[in-house]
C-alpha positions as CSV (number, residue, x, y, z in Angstrom):
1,X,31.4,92.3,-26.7
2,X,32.0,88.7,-28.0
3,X,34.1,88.3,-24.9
4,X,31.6,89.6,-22.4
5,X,28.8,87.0,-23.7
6,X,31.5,84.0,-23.3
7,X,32.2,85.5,-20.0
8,X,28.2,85.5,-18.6
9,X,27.9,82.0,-20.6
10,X,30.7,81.0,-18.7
11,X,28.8,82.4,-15.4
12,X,25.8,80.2,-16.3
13,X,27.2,77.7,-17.0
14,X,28.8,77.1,-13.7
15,X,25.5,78.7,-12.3
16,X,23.7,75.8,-13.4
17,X,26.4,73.1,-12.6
18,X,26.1,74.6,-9.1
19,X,22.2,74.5,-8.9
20,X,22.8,70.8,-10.2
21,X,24.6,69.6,-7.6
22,X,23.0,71.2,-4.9
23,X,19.5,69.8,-6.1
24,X,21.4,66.5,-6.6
25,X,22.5,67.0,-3.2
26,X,19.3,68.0,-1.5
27,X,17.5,65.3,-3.3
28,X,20.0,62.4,-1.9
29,X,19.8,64.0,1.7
30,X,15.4,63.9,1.1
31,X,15.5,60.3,-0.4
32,X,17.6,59.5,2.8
33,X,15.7,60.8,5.3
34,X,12.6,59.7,3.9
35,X,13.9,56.0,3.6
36,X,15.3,56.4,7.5
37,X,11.6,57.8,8.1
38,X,9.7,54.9,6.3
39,X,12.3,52.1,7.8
40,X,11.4,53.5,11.3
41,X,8.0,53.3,10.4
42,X,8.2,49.5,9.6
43,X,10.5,49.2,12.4
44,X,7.5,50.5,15.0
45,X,4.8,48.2,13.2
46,X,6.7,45.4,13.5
47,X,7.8,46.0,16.8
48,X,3.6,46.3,17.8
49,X,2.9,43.3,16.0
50,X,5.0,41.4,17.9
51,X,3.7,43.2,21.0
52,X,0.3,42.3,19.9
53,X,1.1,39.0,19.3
54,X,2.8,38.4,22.9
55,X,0.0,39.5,24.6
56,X,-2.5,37.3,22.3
57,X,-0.2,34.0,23.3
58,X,-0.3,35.5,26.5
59,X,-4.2,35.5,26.9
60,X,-4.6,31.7,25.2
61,X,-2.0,30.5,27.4
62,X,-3.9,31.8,30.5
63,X,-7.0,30.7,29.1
64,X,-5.6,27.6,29.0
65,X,-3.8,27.4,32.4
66,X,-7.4,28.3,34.2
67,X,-8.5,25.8,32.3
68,X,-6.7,23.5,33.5
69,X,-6.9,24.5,36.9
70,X,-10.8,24.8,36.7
71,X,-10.3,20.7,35.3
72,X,-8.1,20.1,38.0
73,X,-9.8,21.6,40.7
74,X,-13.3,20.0,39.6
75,X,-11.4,16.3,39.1
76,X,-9.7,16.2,42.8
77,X,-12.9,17.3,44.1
78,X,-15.1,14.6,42.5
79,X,-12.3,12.3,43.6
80,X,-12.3,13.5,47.2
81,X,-16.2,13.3,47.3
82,X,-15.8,9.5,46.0
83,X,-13.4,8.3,48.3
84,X,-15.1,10.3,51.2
85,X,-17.9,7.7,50.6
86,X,-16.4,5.2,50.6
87,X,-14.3,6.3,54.2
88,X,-17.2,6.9,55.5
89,X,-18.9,3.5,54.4
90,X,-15.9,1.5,56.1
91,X,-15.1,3.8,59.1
92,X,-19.0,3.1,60.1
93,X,-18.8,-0.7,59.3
94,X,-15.5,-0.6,61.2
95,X,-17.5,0.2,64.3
96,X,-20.0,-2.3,63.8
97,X,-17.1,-5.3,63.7
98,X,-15.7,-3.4,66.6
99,X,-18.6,-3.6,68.9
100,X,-19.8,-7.0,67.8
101,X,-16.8,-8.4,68.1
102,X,-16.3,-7.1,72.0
103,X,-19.9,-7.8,73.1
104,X,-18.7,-11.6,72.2
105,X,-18.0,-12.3,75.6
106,X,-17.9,-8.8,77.4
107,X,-16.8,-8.3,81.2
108,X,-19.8,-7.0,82.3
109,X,-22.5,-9.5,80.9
110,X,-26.1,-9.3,81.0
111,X,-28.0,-12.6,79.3
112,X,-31.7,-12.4,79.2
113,X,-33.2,-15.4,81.5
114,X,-35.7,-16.1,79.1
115,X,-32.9,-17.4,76.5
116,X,-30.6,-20.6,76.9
117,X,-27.1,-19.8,76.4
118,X,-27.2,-21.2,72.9
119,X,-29.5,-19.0,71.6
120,X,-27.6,-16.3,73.2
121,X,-24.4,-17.2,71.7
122,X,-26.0,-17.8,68.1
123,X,-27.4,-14.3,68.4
124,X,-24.0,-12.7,69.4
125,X,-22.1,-14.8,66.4
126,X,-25.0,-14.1,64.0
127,X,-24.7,-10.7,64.9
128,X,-21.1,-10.4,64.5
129,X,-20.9,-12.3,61.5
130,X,-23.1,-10.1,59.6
131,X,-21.4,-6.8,60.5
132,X,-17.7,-9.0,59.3
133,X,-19.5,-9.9,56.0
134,X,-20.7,-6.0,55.7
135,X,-17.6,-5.1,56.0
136,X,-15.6,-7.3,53.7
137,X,-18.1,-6.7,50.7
138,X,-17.3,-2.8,50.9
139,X,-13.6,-3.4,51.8
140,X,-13.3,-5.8,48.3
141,X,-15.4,-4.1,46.4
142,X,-14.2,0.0,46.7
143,X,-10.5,-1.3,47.4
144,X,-9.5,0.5,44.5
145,X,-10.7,4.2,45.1
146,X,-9.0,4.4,49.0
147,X,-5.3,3.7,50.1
148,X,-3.7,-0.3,50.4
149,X,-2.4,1.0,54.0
150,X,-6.7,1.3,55.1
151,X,-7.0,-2.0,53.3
152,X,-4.4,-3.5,55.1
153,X,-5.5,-2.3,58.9
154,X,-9.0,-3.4,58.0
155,X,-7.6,-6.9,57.5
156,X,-5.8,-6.8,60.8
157,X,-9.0,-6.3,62.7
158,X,-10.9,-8.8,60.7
159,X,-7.8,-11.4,61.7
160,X,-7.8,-10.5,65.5
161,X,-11.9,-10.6,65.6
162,X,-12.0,-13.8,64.0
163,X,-9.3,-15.2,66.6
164,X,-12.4,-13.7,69.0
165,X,-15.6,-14.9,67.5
166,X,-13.2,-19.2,67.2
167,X,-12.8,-18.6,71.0
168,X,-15.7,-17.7,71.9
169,X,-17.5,-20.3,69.8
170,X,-15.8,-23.0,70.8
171,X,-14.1,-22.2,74.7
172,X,-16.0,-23.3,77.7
173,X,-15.7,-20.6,80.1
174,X,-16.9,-23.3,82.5
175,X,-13.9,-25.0,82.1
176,X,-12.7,-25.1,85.9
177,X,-9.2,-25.7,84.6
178,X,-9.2,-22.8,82.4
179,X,-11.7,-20.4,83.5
180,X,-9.3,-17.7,84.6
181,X,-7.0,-18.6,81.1
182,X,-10.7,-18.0,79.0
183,X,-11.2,-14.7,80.3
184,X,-7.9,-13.2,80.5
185,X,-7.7,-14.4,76.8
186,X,-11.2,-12.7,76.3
187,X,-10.1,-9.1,77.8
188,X,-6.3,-9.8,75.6
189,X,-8.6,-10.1,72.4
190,X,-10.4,-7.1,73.1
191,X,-8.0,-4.8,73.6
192,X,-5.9,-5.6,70.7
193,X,-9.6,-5.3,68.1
194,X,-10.0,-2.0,70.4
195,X,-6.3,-1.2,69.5
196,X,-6.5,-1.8,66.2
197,X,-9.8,-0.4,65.2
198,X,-8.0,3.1,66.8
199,X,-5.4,2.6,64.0
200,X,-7.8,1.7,61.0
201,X,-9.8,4.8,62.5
202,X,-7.1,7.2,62.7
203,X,-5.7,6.1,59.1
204,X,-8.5,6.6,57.6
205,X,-9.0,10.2,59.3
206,X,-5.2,11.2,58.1
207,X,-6.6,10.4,54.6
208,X,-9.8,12.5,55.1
209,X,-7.8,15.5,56.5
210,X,-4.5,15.0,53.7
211,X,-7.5,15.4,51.3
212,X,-9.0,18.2,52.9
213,X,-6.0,20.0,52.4
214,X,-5.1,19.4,49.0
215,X,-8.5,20.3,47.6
216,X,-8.1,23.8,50.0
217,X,-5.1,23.9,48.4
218,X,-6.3,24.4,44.9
């Protein structure tokens, strides 16, 4: 009997040793799998805060970029309006040096009988004069806001149209001995103003149509 009992203890006994282990056993493989559940848990949320944070940088730095552009955009047109006047102001004065300068002593003159040729001549340098000094107030004064290359053809004319107005002033085209040499001189002088107001002119519309482009650009 005694033996029997220490037999079924014995049973128990390794009954319960085996439970133990497989509960130990379960347990570990639970605490694993929960751990590999919670790490990939913290794995995704950390994965969609960085997502979250990309697209956040992403949105200030395109805020930021149209920004920028908006700032450029509204700067090179400002600029482009600015120097336009200014263009504008010289290509028009331009013309007025132009045309006084060749109705100095034009080919095909027509004097009024009523004035002497003195009044006629003060009228014609007065004239000329005027449309120079208009010219070299705006040419000074806005030299900074267009390009030296303008500057520089507008100073050419103003030479070669000065050389025009000293002839004209002081020549006597009734000179005998140099009557054909005052004329010849006269028609020289005007093509080369003619010449070089064409090269101011077209400077000055490269600059308009370079602009054009950029701010179309933008």
């Amino acid at each position: 009997m005694e033996q029997t009992i220490i037999i079924v203890l014995e049973i128990l006994i390794l009954l319960a040793i085996g439970c133990i282990f497989l509960f130990k056993k379960y347990l570990f493989s639970y605490s694993s799998e929960k751990g590999k559940n919670l790490a990939t848990k913290e794995d995704i949320g950390e994965i969609t805060n960085s997502i979250e944070s990309v697209k956040l940088n992403h949105a200030k730095l395109l805020e930021s970029t149209r920004a920028e552009l908006s700032s450029q955009i509204n700067n090179h047109g400002f600029r482009y309006e600015k120097e336009y006047e200014v263009l504008s102001d010289l290509s028009s004065l331009l013309v007025d040096v132009r045309d006084a300068s060749l109705s100095l002593r034009p080919a095909m003159d027509y004097r009024d009988p009523d004035k002497s040729d003195d009044d006629i001549k003060r009228e014609r340098l007065t004239r000329y004069y005027e449309a120079l000094r208009a010219l070299y107030v705006v040419r000074e004064k806005k030299r900074p806001f267009y390009p030296e290359e303008i500057y520089l053809s507008i100073r050419a004319i103003e030479k070669e149209s000065r050389s025009e107005s000293i002839e004209y002033q002081y020549r006597d085209p009734e000179d005998e001995n140099r009557y054909m040499d005052y004329w010849e001189k006269a028609e020289k002088n005007q093509e080369k103003i003619t010449e070089l107001a064409e090269e101011a002119m077209s400077k000055i519309r490269d600059r308009v149509t370079k602009w054009e482009a950029l701010v179309d650009g933008l």
